[in-house]
C-alpha positions in Angstrom: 33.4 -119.9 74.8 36.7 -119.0 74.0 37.0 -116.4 70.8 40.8 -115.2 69.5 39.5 -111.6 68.4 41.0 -109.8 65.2 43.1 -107.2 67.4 44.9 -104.3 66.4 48.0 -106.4 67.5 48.6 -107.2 63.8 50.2 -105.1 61.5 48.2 -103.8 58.1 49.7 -100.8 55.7 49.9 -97.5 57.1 50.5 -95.0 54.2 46.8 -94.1 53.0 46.5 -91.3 49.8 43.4 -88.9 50.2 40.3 -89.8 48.4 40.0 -87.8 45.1 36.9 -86.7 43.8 33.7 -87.9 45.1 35.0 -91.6 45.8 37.7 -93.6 47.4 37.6 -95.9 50.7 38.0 -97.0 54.0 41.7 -96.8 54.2 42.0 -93.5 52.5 42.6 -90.5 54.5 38.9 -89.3 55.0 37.4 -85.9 55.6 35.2 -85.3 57.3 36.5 -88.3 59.7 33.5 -90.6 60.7 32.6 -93.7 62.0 34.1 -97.0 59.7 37.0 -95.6 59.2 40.4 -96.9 59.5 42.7 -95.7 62.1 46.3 -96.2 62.5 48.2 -96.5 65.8 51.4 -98.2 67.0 50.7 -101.0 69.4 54.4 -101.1 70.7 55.8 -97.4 70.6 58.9 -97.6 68.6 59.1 -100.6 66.8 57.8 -99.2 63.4 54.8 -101.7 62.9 51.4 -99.5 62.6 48.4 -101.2 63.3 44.9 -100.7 62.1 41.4 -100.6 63.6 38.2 -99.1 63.0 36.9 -95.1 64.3 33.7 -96.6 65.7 31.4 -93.6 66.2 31.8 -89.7 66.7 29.8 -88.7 70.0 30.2 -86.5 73.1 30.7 -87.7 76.4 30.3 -85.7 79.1 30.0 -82.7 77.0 33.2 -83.5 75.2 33.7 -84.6 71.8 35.7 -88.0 71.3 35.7 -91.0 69.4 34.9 -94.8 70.4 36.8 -97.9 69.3 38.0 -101.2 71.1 40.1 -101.2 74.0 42.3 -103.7 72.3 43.3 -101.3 70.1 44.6 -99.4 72.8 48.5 -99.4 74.0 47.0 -101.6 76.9 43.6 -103.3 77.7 42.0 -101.8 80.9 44.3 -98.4 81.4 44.5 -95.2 79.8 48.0 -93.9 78.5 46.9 -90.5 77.6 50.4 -90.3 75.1 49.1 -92.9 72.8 48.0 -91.5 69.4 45.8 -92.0 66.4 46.0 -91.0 63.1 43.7 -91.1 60.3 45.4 -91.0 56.7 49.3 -91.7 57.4 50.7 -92.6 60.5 52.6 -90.1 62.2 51.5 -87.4 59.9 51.4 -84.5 61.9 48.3 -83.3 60.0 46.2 -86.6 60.0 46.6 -87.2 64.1 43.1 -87.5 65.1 43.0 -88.4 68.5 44.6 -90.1 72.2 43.7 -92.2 74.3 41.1 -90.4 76.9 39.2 -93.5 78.9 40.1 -97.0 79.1 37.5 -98.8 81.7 39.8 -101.2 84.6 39.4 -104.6 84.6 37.4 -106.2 87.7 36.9 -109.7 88.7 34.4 -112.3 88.1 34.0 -115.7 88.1 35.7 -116.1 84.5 38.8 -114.4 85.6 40.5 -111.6 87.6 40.1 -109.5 84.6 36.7 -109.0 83.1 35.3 -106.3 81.4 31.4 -105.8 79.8 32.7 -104.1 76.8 35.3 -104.1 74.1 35.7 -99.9 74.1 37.7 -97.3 74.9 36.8 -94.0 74.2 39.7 -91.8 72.5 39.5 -87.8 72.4 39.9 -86.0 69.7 43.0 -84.0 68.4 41.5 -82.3 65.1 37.9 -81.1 64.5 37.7 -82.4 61.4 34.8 -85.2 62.4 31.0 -85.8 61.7 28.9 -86.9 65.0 26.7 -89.9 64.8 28.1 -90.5 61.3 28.9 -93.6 59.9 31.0 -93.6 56.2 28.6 -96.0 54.3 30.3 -98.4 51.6 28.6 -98.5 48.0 28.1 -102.6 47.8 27.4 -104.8 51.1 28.8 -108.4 52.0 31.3 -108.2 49.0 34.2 -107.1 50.9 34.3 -103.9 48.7 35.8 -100.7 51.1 35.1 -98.0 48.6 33.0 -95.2 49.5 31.2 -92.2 48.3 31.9 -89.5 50.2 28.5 -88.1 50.5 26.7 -91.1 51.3 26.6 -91.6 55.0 24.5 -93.9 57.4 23.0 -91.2 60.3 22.8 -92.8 63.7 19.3 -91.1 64.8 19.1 -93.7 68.1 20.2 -96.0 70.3 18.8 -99.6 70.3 15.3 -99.5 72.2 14.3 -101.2 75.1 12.0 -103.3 75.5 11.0 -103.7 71.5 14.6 -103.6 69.8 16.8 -105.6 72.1 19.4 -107.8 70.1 17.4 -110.7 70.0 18.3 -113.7 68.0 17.3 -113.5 64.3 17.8 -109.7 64.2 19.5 -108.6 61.2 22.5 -106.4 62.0 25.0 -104.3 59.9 28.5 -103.4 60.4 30.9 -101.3 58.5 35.0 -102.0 59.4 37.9 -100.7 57.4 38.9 -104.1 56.4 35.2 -106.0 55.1 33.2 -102.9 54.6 29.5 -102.7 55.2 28.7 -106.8 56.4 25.4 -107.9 58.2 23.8 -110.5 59.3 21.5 -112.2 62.1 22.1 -112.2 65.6 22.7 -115.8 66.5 23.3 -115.7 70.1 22.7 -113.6 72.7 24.6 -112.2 76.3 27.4 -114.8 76.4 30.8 -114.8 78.1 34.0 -115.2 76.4 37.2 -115.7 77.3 40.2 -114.6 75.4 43.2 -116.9 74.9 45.2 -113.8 77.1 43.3 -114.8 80.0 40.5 -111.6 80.3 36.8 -112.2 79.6 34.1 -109.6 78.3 30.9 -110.3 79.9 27.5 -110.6 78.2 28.3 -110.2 74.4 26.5 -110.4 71.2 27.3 -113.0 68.2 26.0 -112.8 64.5 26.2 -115.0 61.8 27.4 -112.8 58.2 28.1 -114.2 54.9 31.7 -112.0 55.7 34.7 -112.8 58.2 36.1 -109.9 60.3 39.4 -109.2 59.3 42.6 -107.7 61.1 41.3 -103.9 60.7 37.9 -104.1 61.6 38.0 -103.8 65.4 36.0 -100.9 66.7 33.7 -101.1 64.0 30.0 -99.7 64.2 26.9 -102.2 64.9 23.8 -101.0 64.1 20.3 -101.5 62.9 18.8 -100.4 59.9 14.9 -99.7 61.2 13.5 -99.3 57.5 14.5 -102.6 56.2 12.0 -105.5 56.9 13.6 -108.3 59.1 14.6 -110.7 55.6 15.3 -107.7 52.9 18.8 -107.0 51.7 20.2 -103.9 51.7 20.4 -102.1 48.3 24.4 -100.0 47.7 24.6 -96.3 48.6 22.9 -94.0 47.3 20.1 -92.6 49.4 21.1 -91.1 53.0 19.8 -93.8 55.5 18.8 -93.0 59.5 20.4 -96.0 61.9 20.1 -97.1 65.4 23.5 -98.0 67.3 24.1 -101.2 68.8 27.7 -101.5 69.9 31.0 -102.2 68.8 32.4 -105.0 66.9 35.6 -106.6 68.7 36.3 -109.8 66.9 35.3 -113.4 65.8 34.7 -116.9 67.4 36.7 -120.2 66.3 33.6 -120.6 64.4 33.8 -117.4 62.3 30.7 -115.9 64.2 31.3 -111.8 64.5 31.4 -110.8 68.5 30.1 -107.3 69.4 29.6 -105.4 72.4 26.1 -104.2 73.3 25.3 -100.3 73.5 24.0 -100.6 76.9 27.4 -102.5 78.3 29.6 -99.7 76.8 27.0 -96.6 78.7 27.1 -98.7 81.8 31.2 -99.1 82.0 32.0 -95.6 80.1 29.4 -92.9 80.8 26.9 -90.4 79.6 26.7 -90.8 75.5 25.3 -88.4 73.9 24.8 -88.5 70.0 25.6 -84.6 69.0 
Protein backbone atom coordinates (compact mmCIF):
# COMPACT_ATOMS: atom_id res chain seq x y z
CA UNK A 1 0.00 0.00 0.00
CA UNK A 2 1.35 3.18 -0.76
CA UNK A 3 0.16 6.28 1.74
CA UNK A 4 1.47 10.12 0.98
CA UNK A 5 1.64 11.09 4.86
CA UNK A 6 0.62 14.65 6.06
CA UNK A 7 4.47 15.67 6.87
CA UNK A 8 5.81 18.47 8.53
CA UNK A 9 7.16 19.34 4.96
CA UNK A 10 4.32 21.78 4.62
CA UNK A 11 4.22 25.03 5.84
CA UNK A 12 1.24 26.16 8.44
CA UNK A 13 1.38 29.72 10.55
CA UNK A 14 3.96 30.03 13.09
CA UNK A 15 3.08 33.11 15.33
CA UNK A 16 0.85 31.55 18.14
CA UNK A 17 -0.54 34.22 21.16
CA UNK A 18 -0.76 32.60 24.71
CA UNK A 19 -4.04 31.23 25.80
CA UNK A 20 -5.79 33.67 28.11
CA UNK A 21 -7.90 32.67 30.84
CA UNK A 22 -8.93 29.22 31.25
CA UNK A 23 -9.35 28.43 27.38
CA UNK A 24 -7.64 28.70 24.11
CA UNK A 25 -6.13 25.91 21.68
CA UNK A 26 -3.90 23.79 20.10
CA UNK A 27 -1.90 26.28 18.33
CA UNK A 28 -1.61 28.63 21.18
CA UNK A 29 1.52 28.80 23.11
CA UNK A 30 0.58 26.24 25.96
CA UNK A 31 1.77 25.94 29.52
CA UNK A 32 2.30 23.51 30.93
CA UNK A 33 3.43 21.89 27.36
CA UNK A 34 1.77 18.37 26.83
CA UNK A 35 0.99 15.94 24.49
CA UNK A 36 -1.44 17.42 21.23
CA UNK A 37 0.14 20.22 21.06
CA UNK A 38 1.50 22.06 18.08
CA UNK A 39 5.05 22.40 17.59
CA UNK A 40 6.98 24.54 15.19
CA UNK A 41 10.29 23.74 13.50
CA UNK A 42 11.98 24.75 10.25
CA UNK A 43 12.27 21.80 7.85
CA UNK A 44 14.93 23.55 5.69
CA UNK A 45 17.22 25.83 8.11
CA UNK A 46 17.03 29.16 6.62
CA UNK A 47 14.49 29.53 4.26
CA UNK A 48 11.87 31.17 6.66
CA UNK A 49 9.00 28.58 6.13
CA UNK A 50 8.05 27.05 9.76
CA UNK A 51 6.43 23.96 9.79
CA UNK A 52 4.06 22.36 12.21
CA UNK A 53 3.51 18.98 13.91
CA UNK A 54 2.20 17.55 16.89
CA UNK A 55 4.25 17.08 20.77
CA UNK A 56 3.10 13.48 20.86
CA UNK A 57 3.71 12.46 24.55
CA UNK A 58 5.96 13.71 27.60
CA UNK A 59 7.93 10.54 28.92
CA UNK A 60 11.47 9.61 30.13
CA UNK A 61 13.66 7.54 28.36
CA UNK A 62 16.43 6.18 29.87
CA UNK A 63 15.94 8.30 32.87
CA UNK A 64 15.76 11.44 30.78
CA UNK A 65 12.98 13.55 30.15
CA UNK A 66 12.04 14.19 26.32
CA UNK A 67 9.29 14.39 24.03
CA UNK A 68 8.07 11.95 21.09
CA UNK A 69 6.80 13.04 17.70
CA UNK A 70 7.32 11.65 14.02
CA UNK A 71 10.56 11.32 12.54
CA UNK A 72 9.33 13.16 9.48
CA UNK A 73 9.12 16.00 11.37
CA UNK A 74 12.62 15.84 11.84
CA UNK A 75 15.38 17.84 9.69
CA UNK A 76 15.99 14.25 8.11
CA UNK A 77 14.20 10.86 8.39
CA UNK A 78 16.50 8.18 9.99
CA UNK A 79 19.48 10.63 11.63
CA UNK A 80 19.68 12.75 14.41
CA UNK A 81 20.99 16.41 13.90
CA UNK A 82 21.19 17.32 17.45
CA UNK A 83 21.11 21.43 16.26
CA UNK A 84 17.57 21.12 15.04
CA UNK A 85 15.04 22.93 17.34
CA UNK A 86 11.46 23.11 18.46
CA UNK A 87 9.45 25.68 19.72
CA UNK A 88 6.14 25.73 21.17
CA UNK A 89 4.24 29.24 20.94
CA UNK A 90 6.38 31.36 18.21
CA UNK A 91 9.05 30.06 16.32
CA UNK A 92 12.31 31.16 17.15
CA UNK A 93 11.21 32.73 20.32
CA UNK A 94 13.94 32.29 22.52
CA UNK A 95 11.53 31.69 25.49
CA UNK A 96 9.05 29.16 23.74
CA UNK A 97 12.11 26.64 22.46
CA UNK A 98 11.09 23.52 23.83
CA UNK A 99 13.29 20.94 22.59
CA UNK A 100 16.09 19.21 19.81
CA UNK A 101 16.44 16.60 18.19
CA UNK A 102 17.95 13.71 20.62
CA UNK A 103 17.25 10.11 18.73
CA UNK A 104 16.33 9.45 15.32
CA UNK A 105 16.30 5.41 14.76
CA UNK A 106 18.60 4.48 11.08
CA UNK A 107 16.96 3.09 8.38
CA UNK A 108 17.65 -0.80 7.63
CA UNK A 109 16.64 -2.88 4.84
CA UNK A 110 13.89 -5.14 4.01
CA UNK A 111 12.18 -6.55 1.29
CA UNK A 112 10.17 -3.16 0.65
CA UNK A 113 13.19 -1.15 0.28
CA UNK A 114 16.79 -0.30 1.53
CA UNK A 115 15.10 2.00 3.88
CA UNK A 116 12.58 0.63 6.31
CA UNK A 117 11.70 1.63 9.54
CA UNK A 118 8.91 0.04 12.26
CA UNK A 119 7.99 3.39 13.46
CA UNK A 120 7.10 6.92 12.57
CA UNK A 121 9.06 8.53 15.83
CA UNK A 122 11.81 10.36 16.86
CA UNK A 123 12.28 11.18 20.28
CA UNK A 124 13.27 15.06 20.89
CA UNK A 125 14.84 16.19 24.35
CA UNK A 126 13.70 18.84 26.05
CA UNK A 127 15.05 22.46 26.41
CA UNK A 128 12.57 23.96 29.08
CA UNK A 129 10.90 22.17 32.04
CA UNK A 130 7.89 23.58 31.50
CA UNK A 131 5.97 20.02 30.42
CA UNK A 132 3.44 17.57 32.00
CA UNK A 133 4.49 13.66 31.69
CA UNK A 134 1.90 11.26 30.28
CA UNK A 135 -0.35 14.26 29.59
CA UNK A 136 -2.36 14.73 26.71
CA UNK A 137 -4.13 18.50 26.17
CA UNK A 138 -7.82 17.22 25.68
CA UNK A 139 -10.02 19.38 23.24
CA UNK A 140 -13.64 20.35 24.54
CA UNK A 141 -15.84 18.80 21.40
CA UNK A 142 -14.57 15.53 19.38
CA UNK A 143 -14.82 14.76 15.48
CA UNK A 144 -15.76 18.49 14.83
CA UNK A 145 -12.42 19.74 13.95
CA UNK A 146 -12.69 22.16 16.95
CA UNK A 147 -8.82 22.82 18.49
CA UNK A 148 -9.91 24.71 21.53
CA UNK A 149 -9.03 23.57 24.82
CA UNK A 150 -9.47 24.04 28.42
CA UNK A 151 -6.53 24.26 30.13
CA UNK A 152 -7.38 22.08 33.06
CA UNK A 153 -8.86 19.29 31.23
CA UNK A 154 -6.29 16.77 30.34
CA UNK A 155 -6.46 13.05 29.17
CA UNK A 156 -3.81 11.04 31.77
CA UNK A 157 -2.05 8.22 30.05
CA UNK A 158 -2.12 5.59 33.09
CA UNK A 159 -0.86 2.57 30.51
CA UNK A 160 0.45 1.25 27.70
CA UNK A 161 -1.80 -1.00 25.37
CA UNK A 162 -1.95 -4.55 26.97
CA UNK A 163 -0.97 -7.72 25.59
CA UNK A 164 -2.68 -10.23 24.95
CA UNK A 165 -6.40 -8.61 25.73
CA UNK A 166 -5.94 -4.87 24.21
CA UNK A 167 -3.99 -5.39 21.07
CA UNK A 168 -5.13 -3.01 18.15
CA UNK A 169 -7.46 -5.32 16.81
CA UNK A 170 -9.88 -4.40 14.02
CA UNK A 171 -13.08 -2.72 15.25
CA UNK A 172 -11.34 -1.10 18.24
CA UNK A 173 -12.25 2.40 18.75
CA UNK A 174 -9.25 4.66 18.98
CA UNK A 175 -8.79 8.43 19.73
CA UNK A 176 -6.33 10.97 18.64
CA UNK A 177 -5.76 14.50 19.48
CA UNK A 178 -3.43 16.60 16.62
CA UNK A 179 -2.96 20.36 16.54
CA UNK A 180 -4.67 20.59 13.27
CA UNK A 181 -8.29 18.19 13.78
CA UNK A 182 -8.28 18.05 17.52
CA UNK A 183 -9.49 15.08 19.51
CA UNK A 184 -10.72 12.46 16.20
CA UNK A 185 -11.43 8.65 16.79
CA UNK A 186 -12.48 6.03 15.20
CA UNK A 187 -12.19 2.03 14.54
CA UNK A 188 -9.17 0.25 13.68
CA UNK A 189 -9.82 -1.05 10.22
CA UNK A 190 -6.66 -2.79 9.48
CA UNK A 191 -4.09 -4.15 11.15
CA UNK A 192 0.15 -4.64 10.82
CA UNK A 193 0.53 -3.58 7.15
CA UNK A 194 3.42 -2.25 5.22
CA UNK A 195 3.50 1.00 3.50
CA UNK A 196 5.51 2.54 1.20
CA UNK A 197 5.99 6.22 0.89
CA UNK A 198 6.09 7.87 -2.45
CA UNK A 199 10.03 8.89 -1.21
CA UNK A 200 10.91 5.41 -1.55
CA UNK A 201 11.10 4.30 2.60
CA UNK A 202 8.59 1.89 4.04
CA UNK A 203 7.36 1.66 7.83
CA UNK A 204 6.79 -1.82 8.62
CA UNK A 205 3.74 -3.29 10.38
CA UNK A 206 1.45 -0.18 10.91
CA UNK A 207 -2.05 0.42 12.13
CA UNK A 208 -5.09 2.08 9.97
CA UNK A 209 -8.37 3.55 11.36
CA UNK A 210 -11.33 4.60 9.80
CA UNK A 211 -12.57 8.45 11.55
CA UNK A 212 -15.36 10.63 10.47
CA UNK A 213 -12.09 13.38 10.46
CA UNK A 214 -9.04 13.64 7.77
CA UNK A 215 -5.52 14.26 9.21
CA UNK A 216 -4.40 17.44 8.28
CA UNK A 217 -0.88 19.11 7.61
CA UNK A 218 -0.12 19.64 11.57
CA UNK A 219 -1.17 16.60 13.00
CA UNK A 220 1.86 14.37 12.62
CA UNK A 221 3.22 13.09 15.93
CA UNK A 222 -0.09 13.09 17.33
CA UNK A 223 -1.12 10.81 20.45
CA UNK A 224 -3.13 7.40 19.78
CA UNK A 225 -4.77 6.01 22.50
CA UNK A 226 -7.51 4.14 24.03
CA UNK A 227 -10.07 5.30 26.28
CA UNK A 228 -10.65 1.95 28.58
CA UNK A 229 -14.03 3.45 30.23
CA UNK A 230 -15.97 3.93 27.11
CA UNK A 231 -17.86 0.73 25.90
CA UNK A 232 -16.54 -0.42 22.38
CA UNK A 233 -19.81 1.72 20.31
CA UNK A 234 -20.26 4.81 22.89
CA UNK A 235 -19.17 8.32 21.85
CA UNK A 236 -17.16 10.32 23.73
CA UNK A 237 -18.94 13.23 25.71
CA UNK A 238 -16.55 17.03 25.46
CA UNK A 239 -14.22 17.88 28.38
CA UNK A 240 -15.02 18.16 31.38
CA UNK A 241 -14.15 15.38 33.68
CA UNK A 242 -10.33 14.30 33.93
CA UNK A 243 -10.14 10.92 31.94
CA UNK A 244 -7.27 7.97 32.52
CA UNK A 245 -5.96 6.63 28.84
CA UNK A 246 -3.86 3.86 27.48
CA UNK A 247 -1.10 4.79 24.75
CA UNK A 248 -1.08 3.18 21.48
CA UNK A 249 1.40 4.99 19.18
CA UNK A 250 1.81 7.87 17.13
CA UNK A 251 -0.17 9.10 14.27
CA UNK A 252 2.07 9.75 11.04
CA UNK A 253 -0.35 10.26 8.23
CA UNK A 254 -3.27 9.13 5.89
CA UNK A 255 -3.76 6.54 3.05
CA UNK A 256 -5.07 7.60 -0.67
CA UNK A 257 -8.16 6.48 0.88
CA UNK A 258 -8.29 9.01 3.79
CA UNK A 259 -7.70 6.09 6.39
CA UNK A 260 -5.42 7.62 9.42
CA UNK A 261 -1.90 5.51 9.71
CA UNK A 262 -0.34 5.19 13.14
CA UNK A 263 2.53 3.49 14.63
CA UNK A 264 2.05 0.87 17.29
CA UNK A 265 3.47 1.44 20.94
CA UNK A 266 5.30 -1.75 20.89
CA UNK A 267 7.19 -0.79 17.27
CA UNK A 268 8.28 2.61 18.80
CA UNK A 269 9.91 0.57 22.43
CA UNK A 270 11.41 -1.98 20.09
CA UNK A 271 13.32 0.68 17.68
CA UNK A 272 13.72 3.57 20.45
CA UNK A 273 14.17 2.13 23.97
CA UNK A 274 13.09 1.92 27.59
CA UNK A 275 9.71 4.25 27.97
CA UNK A 276 8.86 5.07 30.89
CA UNK A 277 5.65 7.13 31.70
CA UNK A 278 6.88 9.52 34.76
Amino acid sequence: MVYPNSCGADAISCDSGGTSGSSGTLQDRVSPRRGGVLILHDLFAGDGIVNGCTLGLAVRLWGVARFLTNSHCTKTKGSVDPNYLYYQGTYGNYYDLVGREWSDPAWFGCQWSSKCRRSDAAFIEFQTADYQFAKIAEPTTPNTSSITVDRFSNFTVTHEWQVPMEMPVVGKRLHRVGSSTGWTYGNVSHTCQDLRDPDGSALICQYLVATDVTSKVGDSGAPVFFIPNLAPSEDPDGAGAPRDVWIYGLHNGSTTEGLAVFSFWESIQVELGDITLQ
